[in-house]
C-alpha positions as CSV (number, residue, x, y, z in Angstrom):
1,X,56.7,14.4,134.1
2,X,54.2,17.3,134.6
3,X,55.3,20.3,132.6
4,X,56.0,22.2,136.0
5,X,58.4,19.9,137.2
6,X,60.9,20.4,134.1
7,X,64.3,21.9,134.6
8,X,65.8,23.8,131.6
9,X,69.2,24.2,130.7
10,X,71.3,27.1,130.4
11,X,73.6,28.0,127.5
12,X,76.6,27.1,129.4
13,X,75.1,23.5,129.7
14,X,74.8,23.4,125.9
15,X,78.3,24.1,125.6
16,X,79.8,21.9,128.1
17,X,77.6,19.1,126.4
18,X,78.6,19.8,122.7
19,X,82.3,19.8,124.6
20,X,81.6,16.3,125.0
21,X,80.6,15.4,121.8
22,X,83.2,17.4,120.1
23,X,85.9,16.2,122.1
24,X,85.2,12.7,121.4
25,X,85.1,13.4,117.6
26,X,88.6,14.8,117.6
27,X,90.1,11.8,119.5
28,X,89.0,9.5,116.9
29,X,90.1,11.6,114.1
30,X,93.6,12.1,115.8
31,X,93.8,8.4,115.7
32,X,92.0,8.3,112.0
33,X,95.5,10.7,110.8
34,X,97.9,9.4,113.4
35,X,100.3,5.8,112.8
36,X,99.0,3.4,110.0
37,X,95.7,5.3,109.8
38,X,93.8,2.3,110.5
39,X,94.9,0.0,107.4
40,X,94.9,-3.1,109.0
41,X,92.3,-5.4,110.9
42,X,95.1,-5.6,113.9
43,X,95.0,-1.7,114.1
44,X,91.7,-1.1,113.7
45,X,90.8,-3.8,116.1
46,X,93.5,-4.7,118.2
47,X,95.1,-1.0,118.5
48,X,98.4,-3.2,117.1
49,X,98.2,-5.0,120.3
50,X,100.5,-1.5,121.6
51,X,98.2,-0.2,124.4
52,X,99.3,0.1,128.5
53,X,97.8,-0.6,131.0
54,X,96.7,2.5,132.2
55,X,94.5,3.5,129.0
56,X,93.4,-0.3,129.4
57,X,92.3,-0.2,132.8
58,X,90.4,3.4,132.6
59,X,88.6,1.8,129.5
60,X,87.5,-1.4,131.4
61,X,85.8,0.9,133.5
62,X,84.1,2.9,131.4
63,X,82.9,0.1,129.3
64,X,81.5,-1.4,132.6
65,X,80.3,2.2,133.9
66,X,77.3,2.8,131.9
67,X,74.8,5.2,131.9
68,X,72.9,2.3,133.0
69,X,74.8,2.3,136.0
70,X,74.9,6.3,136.8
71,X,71.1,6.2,136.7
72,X,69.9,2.7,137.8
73,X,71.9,2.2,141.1
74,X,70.6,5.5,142.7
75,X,67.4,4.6,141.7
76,X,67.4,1.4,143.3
77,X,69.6,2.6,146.4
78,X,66.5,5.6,147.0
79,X,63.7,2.6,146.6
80,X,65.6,0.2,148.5
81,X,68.7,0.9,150.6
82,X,72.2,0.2,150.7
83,X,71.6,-3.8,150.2
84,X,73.0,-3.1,146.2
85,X,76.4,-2.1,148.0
86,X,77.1,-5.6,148.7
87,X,77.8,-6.1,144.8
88,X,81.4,-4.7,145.8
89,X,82.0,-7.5,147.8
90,X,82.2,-10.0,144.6
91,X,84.6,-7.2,142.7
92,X,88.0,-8.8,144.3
93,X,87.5,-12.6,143.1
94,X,85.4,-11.3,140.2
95,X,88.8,-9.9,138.7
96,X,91.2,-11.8,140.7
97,X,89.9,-15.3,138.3
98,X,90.0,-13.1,135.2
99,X,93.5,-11.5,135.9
100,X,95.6,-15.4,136.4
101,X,93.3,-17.9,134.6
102,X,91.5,-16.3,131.6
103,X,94.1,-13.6,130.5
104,X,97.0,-15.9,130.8
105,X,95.3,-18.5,128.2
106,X,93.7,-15.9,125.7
107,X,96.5,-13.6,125.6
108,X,99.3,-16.2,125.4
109,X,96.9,-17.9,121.9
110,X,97.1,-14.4,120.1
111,X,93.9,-14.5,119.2
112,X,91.6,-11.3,117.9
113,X,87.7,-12.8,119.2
114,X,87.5,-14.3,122.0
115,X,85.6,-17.2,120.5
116,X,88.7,-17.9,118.7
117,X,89.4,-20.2,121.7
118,X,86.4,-22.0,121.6
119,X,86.8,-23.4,118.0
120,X,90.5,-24.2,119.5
121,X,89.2,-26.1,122.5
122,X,86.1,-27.6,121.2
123,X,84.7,-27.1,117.8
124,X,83.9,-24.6,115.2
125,X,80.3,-25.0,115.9
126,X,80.7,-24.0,119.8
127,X,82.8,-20.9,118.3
128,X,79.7,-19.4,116.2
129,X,77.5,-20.2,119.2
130,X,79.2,-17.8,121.8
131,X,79.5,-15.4,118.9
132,X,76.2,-15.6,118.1
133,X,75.4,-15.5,121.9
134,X,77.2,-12.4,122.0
135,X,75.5,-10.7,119.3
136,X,72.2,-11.2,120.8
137,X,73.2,-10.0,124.1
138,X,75.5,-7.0,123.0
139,X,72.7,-5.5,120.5
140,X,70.2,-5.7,123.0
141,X,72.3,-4.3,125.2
142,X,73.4,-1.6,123.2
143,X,69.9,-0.3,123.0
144,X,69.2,0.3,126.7
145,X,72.5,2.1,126.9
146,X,72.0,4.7,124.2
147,X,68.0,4.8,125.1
148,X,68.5,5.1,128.9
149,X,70.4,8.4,129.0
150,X,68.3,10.1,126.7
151,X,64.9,9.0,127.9
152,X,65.8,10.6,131.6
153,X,66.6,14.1,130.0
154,X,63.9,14.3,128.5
155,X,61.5,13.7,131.3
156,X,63.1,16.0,133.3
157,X,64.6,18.8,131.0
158,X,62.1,18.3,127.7
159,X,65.1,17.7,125.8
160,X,64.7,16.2,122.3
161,X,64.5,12.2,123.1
162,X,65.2,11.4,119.6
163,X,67.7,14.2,118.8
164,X,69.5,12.8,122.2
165,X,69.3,9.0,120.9
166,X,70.7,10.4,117.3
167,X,73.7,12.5,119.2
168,X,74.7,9.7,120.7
169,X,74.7,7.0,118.0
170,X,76.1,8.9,115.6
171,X,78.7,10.3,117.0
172,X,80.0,7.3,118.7
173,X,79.4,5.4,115.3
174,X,81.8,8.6,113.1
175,X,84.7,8.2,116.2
176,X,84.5,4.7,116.4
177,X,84.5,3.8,112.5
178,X,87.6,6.1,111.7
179,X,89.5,5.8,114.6
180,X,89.7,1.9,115.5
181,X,90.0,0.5,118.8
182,X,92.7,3.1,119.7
183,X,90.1,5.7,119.3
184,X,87.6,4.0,121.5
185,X,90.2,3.3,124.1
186,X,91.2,6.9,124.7
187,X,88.1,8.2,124.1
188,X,87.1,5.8,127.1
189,X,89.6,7.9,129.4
190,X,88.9,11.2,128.6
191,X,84.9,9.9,129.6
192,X,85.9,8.7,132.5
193,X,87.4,11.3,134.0
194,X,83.9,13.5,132.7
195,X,82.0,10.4,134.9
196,X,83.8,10.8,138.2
197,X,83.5,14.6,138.0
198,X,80.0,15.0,137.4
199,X,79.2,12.3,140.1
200,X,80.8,14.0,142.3
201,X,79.9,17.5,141.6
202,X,76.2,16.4,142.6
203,X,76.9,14.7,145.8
204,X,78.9,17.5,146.9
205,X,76.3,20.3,145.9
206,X,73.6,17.9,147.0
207,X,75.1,17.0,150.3
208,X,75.4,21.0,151.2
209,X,72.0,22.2,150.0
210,X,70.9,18.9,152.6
211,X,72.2,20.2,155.6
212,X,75.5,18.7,155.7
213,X,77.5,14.9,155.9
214,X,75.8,14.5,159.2
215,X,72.2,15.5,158.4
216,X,72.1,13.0,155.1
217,X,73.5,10.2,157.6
218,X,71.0,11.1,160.0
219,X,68.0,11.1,157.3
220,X,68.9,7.8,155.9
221,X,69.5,5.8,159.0
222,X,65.8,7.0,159.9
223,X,64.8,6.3,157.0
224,X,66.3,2.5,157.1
225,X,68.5,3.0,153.8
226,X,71.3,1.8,155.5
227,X,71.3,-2.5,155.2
228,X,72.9,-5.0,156.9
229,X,74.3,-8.1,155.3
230,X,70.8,-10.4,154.5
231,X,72.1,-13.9,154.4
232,X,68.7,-15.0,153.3
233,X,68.9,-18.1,151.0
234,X,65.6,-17.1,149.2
235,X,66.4,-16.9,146.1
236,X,63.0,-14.6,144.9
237,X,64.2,-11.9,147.3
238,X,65.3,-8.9,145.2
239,X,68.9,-8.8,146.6
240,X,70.5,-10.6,149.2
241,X,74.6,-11.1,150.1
242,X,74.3,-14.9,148.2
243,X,72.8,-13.0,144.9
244,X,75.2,-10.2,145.2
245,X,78.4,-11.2,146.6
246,X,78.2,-14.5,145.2
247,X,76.2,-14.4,142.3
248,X,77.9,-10.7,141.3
249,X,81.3,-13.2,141.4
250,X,80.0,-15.1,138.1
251,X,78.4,-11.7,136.7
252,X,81.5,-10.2,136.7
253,X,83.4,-13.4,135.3
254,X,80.8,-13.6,132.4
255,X,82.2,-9.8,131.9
256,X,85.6,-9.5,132.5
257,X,86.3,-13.5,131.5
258,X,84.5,-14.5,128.6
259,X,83.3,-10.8,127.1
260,X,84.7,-10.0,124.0
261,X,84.3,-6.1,124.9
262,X,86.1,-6.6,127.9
263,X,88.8,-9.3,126.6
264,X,89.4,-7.3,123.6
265,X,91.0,-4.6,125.6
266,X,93.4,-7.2,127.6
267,X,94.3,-8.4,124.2
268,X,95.3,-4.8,122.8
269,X,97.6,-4.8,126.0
270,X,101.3,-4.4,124.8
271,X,102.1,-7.8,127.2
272,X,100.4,-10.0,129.2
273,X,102.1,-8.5,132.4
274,X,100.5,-5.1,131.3
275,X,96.7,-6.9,130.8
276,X,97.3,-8.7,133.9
277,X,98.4,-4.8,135.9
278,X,95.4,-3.5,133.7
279,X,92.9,-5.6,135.6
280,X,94.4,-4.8,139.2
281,X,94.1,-1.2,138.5
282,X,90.3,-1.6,137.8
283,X,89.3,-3.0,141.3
284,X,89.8,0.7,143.2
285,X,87.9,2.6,140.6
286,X,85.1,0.2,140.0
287,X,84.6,0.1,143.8
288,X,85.0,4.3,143.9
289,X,82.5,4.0,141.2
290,X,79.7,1.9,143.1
291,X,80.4,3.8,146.2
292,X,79.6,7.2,143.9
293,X,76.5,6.1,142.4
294,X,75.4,4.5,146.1
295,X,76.0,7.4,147.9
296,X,74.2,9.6,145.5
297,X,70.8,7.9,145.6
298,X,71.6,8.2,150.0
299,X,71.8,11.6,149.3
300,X,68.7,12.1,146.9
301,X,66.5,9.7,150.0
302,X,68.1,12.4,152.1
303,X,66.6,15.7,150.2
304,X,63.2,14.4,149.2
305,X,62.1,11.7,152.5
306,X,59.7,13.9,154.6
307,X,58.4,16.2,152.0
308,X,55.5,15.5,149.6
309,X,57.6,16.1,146.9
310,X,56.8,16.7,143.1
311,X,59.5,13.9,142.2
312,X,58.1,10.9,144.3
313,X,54.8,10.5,142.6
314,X,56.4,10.6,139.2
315,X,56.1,7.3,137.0
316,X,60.0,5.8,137.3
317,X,62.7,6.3,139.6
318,X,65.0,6.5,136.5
319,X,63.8,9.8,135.3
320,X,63.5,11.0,139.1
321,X,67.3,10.7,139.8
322,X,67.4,13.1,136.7
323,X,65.3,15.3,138.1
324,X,67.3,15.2,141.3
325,X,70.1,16.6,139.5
326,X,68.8,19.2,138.1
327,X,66.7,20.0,141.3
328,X,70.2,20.3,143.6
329,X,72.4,21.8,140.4
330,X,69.7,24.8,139.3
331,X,71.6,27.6,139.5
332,X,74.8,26.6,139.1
333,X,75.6,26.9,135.4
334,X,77.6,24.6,133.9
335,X,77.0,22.2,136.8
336,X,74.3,20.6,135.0
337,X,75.8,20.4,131.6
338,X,78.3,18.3,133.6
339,X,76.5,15.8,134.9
340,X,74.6,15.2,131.1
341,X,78.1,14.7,129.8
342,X,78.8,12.5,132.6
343,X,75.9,10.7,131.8
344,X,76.1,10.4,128.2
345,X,80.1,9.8,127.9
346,X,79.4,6.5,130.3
347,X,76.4,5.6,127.1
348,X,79.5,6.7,124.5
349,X,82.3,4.5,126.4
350,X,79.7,1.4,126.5
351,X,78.2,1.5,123.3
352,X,81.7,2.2,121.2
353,X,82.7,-0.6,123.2
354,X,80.1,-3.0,121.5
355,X,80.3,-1.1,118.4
356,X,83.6,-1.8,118.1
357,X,83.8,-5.7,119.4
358,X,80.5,-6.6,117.6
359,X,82.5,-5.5,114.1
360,X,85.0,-7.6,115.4
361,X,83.6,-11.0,116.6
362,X,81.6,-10.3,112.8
363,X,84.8,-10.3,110.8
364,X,87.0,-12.8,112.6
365,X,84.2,-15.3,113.3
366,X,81.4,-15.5,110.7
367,X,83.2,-13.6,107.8
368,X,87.1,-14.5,107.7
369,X,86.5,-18.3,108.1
370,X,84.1,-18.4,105.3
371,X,86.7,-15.8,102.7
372,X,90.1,-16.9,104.0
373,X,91.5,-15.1,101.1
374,X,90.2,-11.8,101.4
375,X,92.7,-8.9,101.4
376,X,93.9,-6.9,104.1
377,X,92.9,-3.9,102.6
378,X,89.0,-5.3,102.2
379,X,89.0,-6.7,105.2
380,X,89.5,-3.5,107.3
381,X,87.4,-1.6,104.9
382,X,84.0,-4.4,105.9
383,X,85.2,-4.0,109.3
384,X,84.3,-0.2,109.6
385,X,81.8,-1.1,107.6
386,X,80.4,-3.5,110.4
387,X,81.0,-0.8,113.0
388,X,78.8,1.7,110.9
389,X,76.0,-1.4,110.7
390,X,75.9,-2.3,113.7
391,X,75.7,2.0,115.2
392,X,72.8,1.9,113.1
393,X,71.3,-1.1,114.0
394,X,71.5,0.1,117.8
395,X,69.9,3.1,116.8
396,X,67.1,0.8,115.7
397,X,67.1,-1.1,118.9
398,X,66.9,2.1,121.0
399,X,63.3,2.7,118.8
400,X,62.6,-1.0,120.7
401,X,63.8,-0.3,124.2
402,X,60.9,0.9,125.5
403,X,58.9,-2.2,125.4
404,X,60.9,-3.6,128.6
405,X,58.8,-3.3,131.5
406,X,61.4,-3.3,135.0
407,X,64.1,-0.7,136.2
408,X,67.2,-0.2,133.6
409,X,69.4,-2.0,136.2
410,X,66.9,-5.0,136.2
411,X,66.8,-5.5,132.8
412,X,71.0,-5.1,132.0
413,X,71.1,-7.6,134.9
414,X,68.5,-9.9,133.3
415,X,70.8,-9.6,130.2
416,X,73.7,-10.3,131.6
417,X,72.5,-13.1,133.6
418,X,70.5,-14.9,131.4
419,X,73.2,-14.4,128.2
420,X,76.2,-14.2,129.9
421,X,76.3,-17.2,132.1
422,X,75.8,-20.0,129.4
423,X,78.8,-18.2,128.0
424,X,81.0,-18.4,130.8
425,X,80.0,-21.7,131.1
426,X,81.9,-23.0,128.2
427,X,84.9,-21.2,128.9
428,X,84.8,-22.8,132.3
429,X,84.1,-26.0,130.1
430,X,87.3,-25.7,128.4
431,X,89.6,-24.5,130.7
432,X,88.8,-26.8,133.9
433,X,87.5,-30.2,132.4
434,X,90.2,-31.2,130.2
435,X,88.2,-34.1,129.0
436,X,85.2,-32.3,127.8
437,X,84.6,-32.3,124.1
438,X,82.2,-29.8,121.7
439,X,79.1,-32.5,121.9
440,X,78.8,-31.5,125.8
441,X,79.5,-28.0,125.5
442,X,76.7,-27.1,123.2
443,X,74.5,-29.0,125.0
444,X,75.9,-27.6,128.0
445,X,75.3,-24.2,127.2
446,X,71.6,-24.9,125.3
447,X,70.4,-26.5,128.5
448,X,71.6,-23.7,130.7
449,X,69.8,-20.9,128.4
450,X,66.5,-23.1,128.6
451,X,67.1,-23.4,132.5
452,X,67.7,-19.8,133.2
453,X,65.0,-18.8,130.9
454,X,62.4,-21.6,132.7
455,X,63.6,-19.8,136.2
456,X,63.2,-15.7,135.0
457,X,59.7,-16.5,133.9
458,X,58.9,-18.4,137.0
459,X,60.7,-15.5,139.5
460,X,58.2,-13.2,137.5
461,X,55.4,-12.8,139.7
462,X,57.6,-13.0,142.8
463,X,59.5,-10.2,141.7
464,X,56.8,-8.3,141.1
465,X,55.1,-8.9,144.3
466,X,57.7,-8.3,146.2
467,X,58.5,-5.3,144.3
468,X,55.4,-4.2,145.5
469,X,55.5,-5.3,149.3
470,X,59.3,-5.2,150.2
471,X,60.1,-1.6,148.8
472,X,61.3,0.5,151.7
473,X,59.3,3.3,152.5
474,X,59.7,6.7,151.1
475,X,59.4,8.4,153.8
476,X,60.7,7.7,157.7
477,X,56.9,8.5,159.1
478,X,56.0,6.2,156.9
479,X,57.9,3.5,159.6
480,X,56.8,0.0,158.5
481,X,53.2,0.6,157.4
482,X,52.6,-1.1,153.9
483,X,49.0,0.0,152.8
484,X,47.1,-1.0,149.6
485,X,48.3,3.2,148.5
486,X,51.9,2.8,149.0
487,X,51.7,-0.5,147.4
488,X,49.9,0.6,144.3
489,X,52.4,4.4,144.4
490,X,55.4,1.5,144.5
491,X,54.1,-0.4,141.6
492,X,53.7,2.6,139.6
493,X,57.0,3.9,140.3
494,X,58.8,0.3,139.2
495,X,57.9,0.7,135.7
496,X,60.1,2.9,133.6
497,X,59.3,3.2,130.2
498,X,55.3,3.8,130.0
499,X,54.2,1.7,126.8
């Protein structure tokens, strides 16, 4: 972004930020000093299975609520309209299958990895690959997370990009090594509360400096942001109410079902009752969080549509809802610094998450089996160690991020999609065709990776045409006029990290 355009933060905002970071520290070395100190495997990764469901539920959420998330949907709500919004609609089966069919058989094994129950229901071999499968998907992951955040404040505010990627990593990698899973759990509260204040904060502030609740409405419904259900069975358009509301229904099983970052967190539960209650309390917030990040990309169509604004010629939406930030907080100090540690306590919460899971599925999966006699004592000891690999290793895969050509919601849903779903698939497998065996599964699951890679790289040059001709315009004088200059502005404005 041009020089010009960059916002720059007051001290205040420093401070607020560094809060962040500080406060997140101290958790985990509260739960470093407090109880056993993190001597066992089963408090370091199972918080001694003591948690309730309230800490549960509000760390489901922030593991779900990434800075992916905070920036991607209202980027794609500003480009597109209120079609995304539909996702919501998948949220109450999504959790309802999880909460009586998945937590009631994983909880009631005992189990530590979630791939436990694979090796119990088919083989050993379909265990290492859905932890293998998880590996791949969480590291990758793990990189857009950290990478995302970072790469947006620096557009807008010339903030360090590196010194950002290193102040999250590391951080997350100290609190999440010496506190355990405990540390990461209440660390996940304390960030979501940070998330939902500095969303709000700039739909409030952005709302008023618009002209009001009725003046936004009025901009966006000219502006034809607000969408009506699309039961088009196409399955190259970019979002419909089949790839949403149904589709989003397996998404969110492949999370909330088969996820070890997710499971993990049912499993710390003190009961089942209490992981089952956990799950319940997660359907209002997760929809109060889609509504948030919705409403603020209405809000930013709303101040920009009209105006040939600095902001809509830059080079990604992703960095322009950053800039829309600090464009309706200037001023207001301290505002500003909110929303960054909004934004970077939803990268913390998701990447401590996978920090902490990968060093789990590591130890009880691929390390335990093969050194059944290891010690207690060295066991925990390789499993921080693990959680200190695998921060730096996501570190490393931040370096790599940039190389993905699409949004940041694109690509975690590409992820999740492609990854995810051969997953789910042979935990469905096992839990709903009592006759199938581990020769089917892994075939099962290789021919559904092949499949679903065979049908992204197909979609390809749909999407992207598409991309290009189905965008909504930017502005409501634009009315339905698609010329070869909007087309080639939209094309521009759909790649986010510039090689």
């Amino acid at each position: 972004m041009d020089a010009s355009l960059q916002k720059r933060f007051a001290p205040l905002d420093y401070g607020i930020f560094s809060l962040l970071l500080a406060a997140s520290l101290a958790i985990g070395l509260y739960h470093a000093l407090a109880g056993g100190r993190q001597r066992t495997t089963q408090e370091f990764l199972m918080a001694d299975r003591s948690m309730s469901c309230l800490p549960v539920s509000l760390s489901l959420i922030a593991s779900f609520q990434s800075a992916v998330a905070i920036i991607g949907v209202p980027g794609e709500v500003y480009a597109h309209g209120t079609q995304y919004w539909f996702l919501g609609c998948s949220y109450f089966l999504g959790l309802l299958i999880p909460a009586h069919i998945f937590i009631p058989v994983l909880y009631r094994l005992r189990i530590t990895s979630a791939y436990q129950y694979l090796e119990l229901r088919f083989s050993r071999a379909v265990r290492i690959c859905g932890t293998v499968t998880f590996i791949f998907q969480t590291v990758v992951y793990m990189g857009l997370c950290v990478y995302t955040p970072a790469f947006a404040l620096n557009a807008v505010t010339g903030f360090e990009i590196w010194g950002a990627v290193l102040a999250i990593g590391l951080v997350c990698m100290i609190y999440t090594t010496i506190g355990g899973l405990k540390a990461v759990i209440w660390t996940d509260v304390f960030q979501t509360a940070v998330m939902f204040a500095g969303q709000l904060a700039v739909i409030v502030v952005g709302v008023q400096k618009t002209g009001g609740v009725m003046e936004v409405g009025r901009k966006v419904w000219e502006g034809n942001r607000i969408a009506g259900i699309d039961l088009n069975p196409d399955p190259t358009e970019r979002h419909t109410f089949w790839t949403l509301g149904v589709g989003g229904v397996f998404l969110m099983l492949s999370l909330y079902g088969s996820n070890q970052s997710q499971v993990q967190r049912y499993l710390s539960a003190k009961s089942e009752r209490e992981a089952v209650r956990s799950v319940y309390m997660v359907f209002p917030a997760l929809q109060l969080s889609l509504a948030l990040s919705c409403v603020m990309g209405l809000v930013m169509f709303a101040r920009y549509c009209g105006e040939e604004s600095p902001p809509l010629a830059s080079s990604n939406r992703d960095a322009m809802v950053m800039y829309f930030v600090m464009d309706m907080l200037e001023g207001l100090p301290g505002l500003p610094g909110l929303f960054v540690a909004c934004l970077f306590s939803a990268a913390l919460s998701s990447i401590s998450s996978s920090f902490n899971s990968l060093a789990t599925v590591t130890m009880e999966d691929l390390i335990k089996p093969r050194f059944p006699a290891m010690t207690e004592a060295r066991a925990t000891l390789l499993s921080k160690g693990l959680a200190v690999f695998y921060g730096l290793l996501c570190l490393a895969m931040a370096f790599l991020t940039h190389l993905m050509g699409d949004s940041v919601l694109q690509v975690a849903l590409k992820i999740f999609g492609m990854v995810g779903g051969p997953v789910l698939g042979l935990f469905c497998l096992g839990m709903f065709f009592p006759w199938a065996n581990s020769t089917p599964s892994l075939w099962t699951a290789e021919v559904l990776l092949v499949v679903l890679h065979v049908v992204q790289r197909l979609q390809l040059p749909h999407r992207r045409l598409r991309r290009t001709l189905h965008q909504l315009p930017l502005r409501p004088s634009e009315g339905g006029g698609r010329d070869s200059r909007n087309r080639l502005s939209v094309f521009r404005e759909a790649v986010v990290f510039p090689s």
